[in-house]
Steps between C-alpha positions, in 0.01 A plus 500: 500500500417128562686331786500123527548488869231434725654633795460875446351760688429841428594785729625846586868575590474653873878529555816431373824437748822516247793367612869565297414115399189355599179706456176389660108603364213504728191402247159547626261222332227493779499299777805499620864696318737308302875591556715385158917529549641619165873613402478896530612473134188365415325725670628823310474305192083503575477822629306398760383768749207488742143495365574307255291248366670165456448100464675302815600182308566199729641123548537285835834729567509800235269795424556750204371864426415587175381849386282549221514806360223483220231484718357818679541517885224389657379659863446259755372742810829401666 
């Protein structure tokens, strides 16, 4: 998958807080964790769960998760 975006990070899902509306996803990339806000519709819709492996996608305001699921998972000694 080729992504235009400059602005993306690669990371591990450490936790997931779902809400009945709003869901949020902790990423690790490295440094420091990114936190994306997502409609908890969205979030069943990519089956996200924890340990996954994911790209953080981000603007000045707006980051987005995306889940590729061709790839192998990768182990990052987190």
């Amino acid at each position: 998958m080729r992504i235009s975006d400059p602005n993306k990070l690669v990371g591990k899902i450490m936790q997931i807080k779902q809400g009945q509306e709003i869901t949020e996803v902790i990423v690790d990339v490295g440094d420091q964790p990114v936190t994306a806000t997502l409609t908890s519709s969205a979030a069943k819709d990519l089956n996200l769960t924890e340990g996954d492996e994911v790209f953080a996608m981000f603007n000045s305001s707006v980051v987005t998760i995306i889940k590729d699921t061709k790839i192998p998972r990768r182990d990052y000694g987190f």
